[in-house]
C-alpha positions in Angstrom: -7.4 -6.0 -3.4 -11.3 -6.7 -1.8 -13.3 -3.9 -1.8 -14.9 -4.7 1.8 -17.3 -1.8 2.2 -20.3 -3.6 0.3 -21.3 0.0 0.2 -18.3 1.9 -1.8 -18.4 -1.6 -3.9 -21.9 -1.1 -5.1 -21.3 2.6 -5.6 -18.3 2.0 -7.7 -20.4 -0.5 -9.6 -23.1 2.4 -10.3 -20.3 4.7 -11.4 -18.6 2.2 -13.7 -22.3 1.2 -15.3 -23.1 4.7 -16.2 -19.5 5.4 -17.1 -19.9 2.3 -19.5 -23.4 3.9 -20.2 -22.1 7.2 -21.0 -19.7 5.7 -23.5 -21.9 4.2 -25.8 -24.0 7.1 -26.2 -21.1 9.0 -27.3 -20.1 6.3 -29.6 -23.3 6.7 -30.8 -23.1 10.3 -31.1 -19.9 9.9 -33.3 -22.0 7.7 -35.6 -24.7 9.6 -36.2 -22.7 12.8 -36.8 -24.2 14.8 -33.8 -22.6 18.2 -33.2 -18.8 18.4 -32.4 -19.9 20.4 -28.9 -22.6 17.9 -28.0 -19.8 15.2 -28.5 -16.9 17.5 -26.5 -19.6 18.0 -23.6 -20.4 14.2 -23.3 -16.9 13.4 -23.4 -15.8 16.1 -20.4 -18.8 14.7 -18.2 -17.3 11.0 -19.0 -14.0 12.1 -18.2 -15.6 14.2 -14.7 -17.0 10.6 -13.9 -14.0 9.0 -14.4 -12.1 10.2 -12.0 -14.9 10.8 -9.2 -15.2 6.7 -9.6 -11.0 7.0 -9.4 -11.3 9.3 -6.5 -13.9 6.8 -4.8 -11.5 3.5 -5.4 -8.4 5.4 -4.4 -10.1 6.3 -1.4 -11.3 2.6 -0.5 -7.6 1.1 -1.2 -6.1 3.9 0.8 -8.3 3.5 3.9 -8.6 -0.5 3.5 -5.2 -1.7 2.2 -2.8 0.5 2.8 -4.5 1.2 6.9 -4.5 -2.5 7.6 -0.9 -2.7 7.0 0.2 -0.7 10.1 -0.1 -0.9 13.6 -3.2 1.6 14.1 -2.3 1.7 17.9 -0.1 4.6 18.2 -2.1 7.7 17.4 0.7 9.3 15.9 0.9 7.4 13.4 -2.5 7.0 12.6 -2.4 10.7 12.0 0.5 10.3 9.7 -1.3 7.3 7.4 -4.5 10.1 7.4 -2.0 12.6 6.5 -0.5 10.7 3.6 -4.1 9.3 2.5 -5.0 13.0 2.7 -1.9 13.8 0.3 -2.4 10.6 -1.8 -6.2 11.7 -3.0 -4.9 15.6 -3.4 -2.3 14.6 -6.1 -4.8 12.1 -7.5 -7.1 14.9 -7.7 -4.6 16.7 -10.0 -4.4 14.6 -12.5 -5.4 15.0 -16.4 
């Protein structure tokens, strides 16, 4: 898959840099022996980021892959692909 937007791609980018950003000062955390809550904290706001950067991607392939595949004529079914991207991004919400 291309990411067309230019715009999602260079906010994906962003998220994925700090992401990588956010990791290293946690590794750096564990090596200095920096409080087990400070450590938990950074790790929940890594994992938060995670999967708002998932969320963002999901939603690009969703409206980019899977849209392009269909006839978008018919306005019924354009309602059902919403329907399903709408789904898609609800379960991916859920997850861990």
């Amino acid at each position: 898959m291309k990411i067309q937007d230019q715009e999602v791609k260079q906010k994906l980018i962003h998220r994925l840099r700090r992401i990588a950003g956010q990791l290293r000062g946690v590794e750096t955390m564990v090596a200095d022996e920096r409080d087990c809550q400070e450590i938990m904290q950074q790790m929940i706001s890594m994992n938060s980021a995670m999967q708002a950067a998932s969320r963002l991607f999901m939603q690009q392939y969703a409206t980019t892959c899977l849209m392009e595949t269909r006839e978008l004529s018919n306005s019924e079914m354009r309602l059902k692909h919403e329907k399903m991207i709408a789904e898609m991004l609800a379960l991916f919400g859920k997850t861990p």
